[in-house]
C-alpha positions in Angstrom: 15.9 17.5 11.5 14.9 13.8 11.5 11.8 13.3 9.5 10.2 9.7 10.2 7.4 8.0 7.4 4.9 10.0 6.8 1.5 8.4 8.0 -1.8 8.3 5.5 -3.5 10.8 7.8 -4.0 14.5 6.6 -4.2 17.0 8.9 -6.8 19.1 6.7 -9.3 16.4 7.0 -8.5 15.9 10.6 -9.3 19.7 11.5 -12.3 19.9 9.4 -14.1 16.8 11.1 -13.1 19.1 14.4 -14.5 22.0 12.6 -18.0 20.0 11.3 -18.2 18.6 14.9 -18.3 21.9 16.7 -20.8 23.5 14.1 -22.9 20.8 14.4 -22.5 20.9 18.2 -24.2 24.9 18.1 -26.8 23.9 15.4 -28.2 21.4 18.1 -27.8 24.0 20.8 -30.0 26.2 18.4 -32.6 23.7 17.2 -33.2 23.1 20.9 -33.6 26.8 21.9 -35.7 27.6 19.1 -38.4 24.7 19.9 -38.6 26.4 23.5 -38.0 30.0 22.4 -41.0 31.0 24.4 -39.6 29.5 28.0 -36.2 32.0 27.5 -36.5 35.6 28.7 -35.0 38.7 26.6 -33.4 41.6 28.0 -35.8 43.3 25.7 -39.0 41.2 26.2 -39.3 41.1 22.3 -39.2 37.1 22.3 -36.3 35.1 20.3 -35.6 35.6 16.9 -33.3 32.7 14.9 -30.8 35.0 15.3 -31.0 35.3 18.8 -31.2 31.3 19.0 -27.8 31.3 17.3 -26.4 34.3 19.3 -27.6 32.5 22.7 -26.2 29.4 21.7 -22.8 30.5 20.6 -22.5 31.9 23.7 -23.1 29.8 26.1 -21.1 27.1 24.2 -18.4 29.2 24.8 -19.1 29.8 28.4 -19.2 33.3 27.7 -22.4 33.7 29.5 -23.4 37.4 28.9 -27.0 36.4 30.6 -29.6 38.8 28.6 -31.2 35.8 27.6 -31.9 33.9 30.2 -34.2 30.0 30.6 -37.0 31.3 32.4 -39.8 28.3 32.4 -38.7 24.7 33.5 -38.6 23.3 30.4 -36.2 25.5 29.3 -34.2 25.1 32.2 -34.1 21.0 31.9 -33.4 21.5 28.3 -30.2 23.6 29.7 -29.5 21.1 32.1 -29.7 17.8 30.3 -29.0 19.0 26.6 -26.6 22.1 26.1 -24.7 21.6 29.4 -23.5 18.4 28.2 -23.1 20.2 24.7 -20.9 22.9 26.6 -18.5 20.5 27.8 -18.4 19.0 24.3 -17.6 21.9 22.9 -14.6 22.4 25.0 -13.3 19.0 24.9 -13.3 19.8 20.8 -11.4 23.1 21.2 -8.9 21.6 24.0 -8.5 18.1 22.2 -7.1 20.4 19.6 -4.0 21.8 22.1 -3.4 18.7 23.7 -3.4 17.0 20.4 -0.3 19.3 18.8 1.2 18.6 22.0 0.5 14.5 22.4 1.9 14.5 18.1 5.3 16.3 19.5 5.8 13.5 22.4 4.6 11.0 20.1 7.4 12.4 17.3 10.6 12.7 20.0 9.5 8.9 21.6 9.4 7.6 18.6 12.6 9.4 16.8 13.9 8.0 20.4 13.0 4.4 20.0 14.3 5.0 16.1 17.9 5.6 17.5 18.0 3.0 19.7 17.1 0.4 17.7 18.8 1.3 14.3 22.2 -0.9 13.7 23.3 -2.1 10.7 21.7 0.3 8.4 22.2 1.4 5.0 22.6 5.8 4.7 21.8 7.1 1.4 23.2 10.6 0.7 20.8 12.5 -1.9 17.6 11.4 -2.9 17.3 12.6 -6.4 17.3 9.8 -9.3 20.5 7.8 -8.0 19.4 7.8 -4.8 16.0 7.0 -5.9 17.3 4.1 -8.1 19.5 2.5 -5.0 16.9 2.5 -2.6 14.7 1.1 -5.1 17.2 -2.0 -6.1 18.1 -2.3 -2.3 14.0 -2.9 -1.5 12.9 -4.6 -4.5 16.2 -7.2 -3.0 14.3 -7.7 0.2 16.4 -5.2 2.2 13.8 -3.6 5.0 12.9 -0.6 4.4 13.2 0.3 8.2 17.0 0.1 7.5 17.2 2.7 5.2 17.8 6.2 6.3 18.1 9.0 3.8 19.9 12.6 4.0 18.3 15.0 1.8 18.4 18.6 1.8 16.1 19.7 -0.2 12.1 19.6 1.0 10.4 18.2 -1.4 13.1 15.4 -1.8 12.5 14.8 2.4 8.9 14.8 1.6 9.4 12.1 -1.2 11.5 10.0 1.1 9.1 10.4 3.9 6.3 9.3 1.8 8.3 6.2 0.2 7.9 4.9 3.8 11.7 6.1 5.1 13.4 7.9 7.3 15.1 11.2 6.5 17.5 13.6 8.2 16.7 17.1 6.5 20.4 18.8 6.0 23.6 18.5 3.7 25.1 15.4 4.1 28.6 17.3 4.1 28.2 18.0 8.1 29.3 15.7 10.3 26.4 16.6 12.8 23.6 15.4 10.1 25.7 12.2 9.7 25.8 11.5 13.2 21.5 11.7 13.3 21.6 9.1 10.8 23.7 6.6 13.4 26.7 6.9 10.3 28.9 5.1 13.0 26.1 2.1 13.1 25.6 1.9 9.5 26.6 -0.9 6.9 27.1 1.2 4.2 27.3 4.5 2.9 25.8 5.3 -0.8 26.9 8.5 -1.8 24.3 9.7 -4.1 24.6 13.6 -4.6 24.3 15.8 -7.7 27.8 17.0 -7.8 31.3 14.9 -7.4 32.7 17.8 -5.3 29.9 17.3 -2.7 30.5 13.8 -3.1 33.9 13.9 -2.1 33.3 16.2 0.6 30.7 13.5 2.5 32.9 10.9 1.6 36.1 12.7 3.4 33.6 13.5 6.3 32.2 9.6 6.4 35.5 8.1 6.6 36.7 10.7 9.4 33.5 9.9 11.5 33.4 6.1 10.9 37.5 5.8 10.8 37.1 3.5 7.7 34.8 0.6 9.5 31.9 1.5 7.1 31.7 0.7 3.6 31.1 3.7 1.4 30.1 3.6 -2.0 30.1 6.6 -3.9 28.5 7.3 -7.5 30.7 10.2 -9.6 29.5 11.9 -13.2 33.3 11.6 -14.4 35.8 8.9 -15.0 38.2 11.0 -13.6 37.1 12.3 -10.5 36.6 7.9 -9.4 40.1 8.1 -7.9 39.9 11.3 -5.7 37.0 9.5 -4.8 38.7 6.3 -3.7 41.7 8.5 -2.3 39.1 10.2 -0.2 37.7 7.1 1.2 35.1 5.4 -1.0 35.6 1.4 -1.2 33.8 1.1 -4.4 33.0 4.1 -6.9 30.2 4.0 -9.8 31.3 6.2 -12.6 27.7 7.3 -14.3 29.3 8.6 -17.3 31.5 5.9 -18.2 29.1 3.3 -17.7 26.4 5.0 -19.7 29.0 5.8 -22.3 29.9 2.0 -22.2 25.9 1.1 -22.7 25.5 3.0 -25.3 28.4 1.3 -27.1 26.8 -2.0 -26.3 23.7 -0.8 -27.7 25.3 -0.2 -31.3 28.1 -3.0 -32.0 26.2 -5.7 -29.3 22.3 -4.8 -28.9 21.1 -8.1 -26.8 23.9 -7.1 -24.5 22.0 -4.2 -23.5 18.9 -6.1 -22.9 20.8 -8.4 -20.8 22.8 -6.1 -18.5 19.1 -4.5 -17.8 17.4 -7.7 -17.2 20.6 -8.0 -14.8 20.3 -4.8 -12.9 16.7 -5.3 -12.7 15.5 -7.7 -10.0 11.8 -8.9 -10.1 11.9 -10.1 -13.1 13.5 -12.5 -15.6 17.6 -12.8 -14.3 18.9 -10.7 -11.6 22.6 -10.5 -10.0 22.8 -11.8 -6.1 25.2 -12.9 -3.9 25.3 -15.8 -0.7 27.4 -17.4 1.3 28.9 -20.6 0.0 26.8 -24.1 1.9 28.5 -26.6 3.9 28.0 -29.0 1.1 29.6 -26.3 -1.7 32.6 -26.1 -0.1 35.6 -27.7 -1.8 33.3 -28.1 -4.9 34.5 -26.1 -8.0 32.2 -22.9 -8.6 31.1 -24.8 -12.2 29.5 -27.3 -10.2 26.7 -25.3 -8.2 23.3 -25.5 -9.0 23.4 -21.4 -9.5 25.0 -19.8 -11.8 28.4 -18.5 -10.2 30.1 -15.9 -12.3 32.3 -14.6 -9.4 33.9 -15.4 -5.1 33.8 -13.0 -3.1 36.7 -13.9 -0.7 38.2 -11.8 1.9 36.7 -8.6 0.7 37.8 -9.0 -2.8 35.8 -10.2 -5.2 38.0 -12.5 -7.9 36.9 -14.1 -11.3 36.7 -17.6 -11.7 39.8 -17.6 -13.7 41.7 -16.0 -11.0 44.4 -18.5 -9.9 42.7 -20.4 -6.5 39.4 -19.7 -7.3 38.6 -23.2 -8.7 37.4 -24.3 -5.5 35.0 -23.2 -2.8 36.6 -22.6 0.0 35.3 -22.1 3.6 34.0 -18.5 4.1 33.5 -17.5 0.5 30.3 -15.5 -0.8 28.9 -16.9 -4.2 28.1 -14.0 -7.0 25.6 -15.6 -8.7 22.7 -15.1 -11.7 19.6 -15.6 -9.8 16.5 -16.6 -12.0 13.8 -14.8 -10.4 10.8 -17.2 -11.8 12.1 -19.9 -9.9 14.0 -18.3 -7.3 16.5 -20.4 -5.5 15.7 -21.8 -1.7 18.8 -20.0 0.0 17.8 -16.4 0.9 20.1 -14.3 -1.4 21.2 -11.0 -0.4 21.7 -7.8 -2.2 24.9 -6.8 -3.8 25.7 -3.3 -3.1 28.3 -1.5 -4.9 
């Protein structure tokens, strides 16, 4: 099931001003009858009560009509004719506008879950929204990706309802099935991030992304241990984040190298202070050495490979390559930088 944003409405607050608008609707009904109680006639010729105000008005509101209370004088009758008539049909359009407003949300929902598929391309699928998912979608936004492009498969509920209300899209179902990668447009995508709790789901989506997308998609894939990462890479993933290892190698930072730690951080955290990017070389770059950028180049990215500066040939920008780059985000540089993923 494809779960689109959620909107700010709520639905509890929607029914009760349908509730208060109907109630108020039969307390006017029953104000009005009560001032001319005298021109209605009783089946029991005992006069109105309050009660039989309310009972009078229910009913006719409903169009029930049971008629042993009847508008006898003229004024009674005008009141009927100018006042609850037109309260009557009120009434009704409160209790229809219910039905046809279920029905109008369902169109709505398929047209737009319609217009959804058509226009997604070049998307990014996360697989599991729980804190890795979380964090990706959160560096892929706070890098200017749209949000729009982002489609998340989650089968857990209240992880659909946390992606829904983080403005995405979600698919509700195991990311292991190829029918729940083909509602996210897999085929379409840009990249996979495999993002799931365990690394034998994670090598099951991964076997099932490659077979659907026949290796045209990138897929990233996060494991918990070192050596799971090549099973992973066997299976199909083009980059693999090993969680363990790299918050083994953090923590090892932290005691013989603190600053490092604060640097890698500052690195992996973009709005503020240094933050890693990557963009395509400029006309007037090319043939320069990587040294001599404004930016701070720490890596090429040529081909599909991404190569040191020290690596033989990469001592000049060639036509093509993609700068890796520290990107001061105080002073953030005038070519639009996109996100590295992976």
């Amino acid at each position: 099931m494809i779960h689109l944003p959620s909107l700010s409405k709520d639905p509890l607050r929607a029914l009760g001003i349908r509730v208060a608008a109907a109630v108020g609707l039969v307390l006017f009904v029953v104000i009005v009858v009560y001032i001319d109680r005298a021109g209605y006639r009783d089946v029991n010729e005992d006069g109105l009560s309050l009660l039989d105000c309310f009972y009078y008005a229910v009913v006719s509101l409903s169009t029930t009509g049971y008629g042993d209370i009847t508008p006898a004088s003229e004024s009674a009758r005008l009141a009927n004719v100018l006042l609850v008539t037109p309260a009557r049909v009120l009434f009704l359009i409160i209790l229809v506008g219910t039905t046809l407003q279920v029905l109008t949300e369902q169109y709505r929902r398929n047209a737009n879950i319609a217009r959804w598929r058509r226009a997604l391309k070049e998307h990014v699928v996360v697989c599991g929204y729980g804190t890795k998912g979380r964090s990706a979608v959160r560096a892929l936004v706070e890098n200017g990706f749209d949000r729009k492009l982002i489609v998340v498969i989650e089968q857990r509920p209240e992880a659909v309802r946390q992606a829904t209300a983080d403005g995405l899209v979600a698919v509700e179902g195991s990311a292991t099935s190829a029918a729940i990668l083909n509602d996210a447009r897999v085929k379409d995508a840009r990249t996979v991030i495999i993002a799931t709790d365990t690394d034998e789901a994670a090598v099951l989506v991964t076997l099932t992304a490659r077979q659907i997308t026949s290796g045209k998609v990138r897929i990233v894939a996060a494991a918990r241990e070192d050596e799971n990462a090549p099973l992973l890479r066997q299976s199909g993933a083009h980059h693999v984040v090993v969680s363990s290892a790299t918050a083994g190698r953090l923590m090892g930072l932290s005691t013989t190298a603190p600053p490092l730690i604060d640097v890698v951080e500052d690195l992996l955290t973009p709005g503020a202070g240094m933050a890693l990017a990557m963009r395509s070389a400029t006309r007037d770059e090319i043939g320069r050495s990587p040294r001599q950028v404004d930016d701070v180049v720490v890596a090429l990215a040529r081909r599909g490979r991404v190569m040191s500066l020290t690596t033989p040939g990469c001592d000049v920008i060639e036509n093509g390559d993609q700068l890796v780059y520290i990107r001061d985000e105080g002073h953030s540089s005038t070519i639009i930088a996109e996100p590295v993923i992976g």
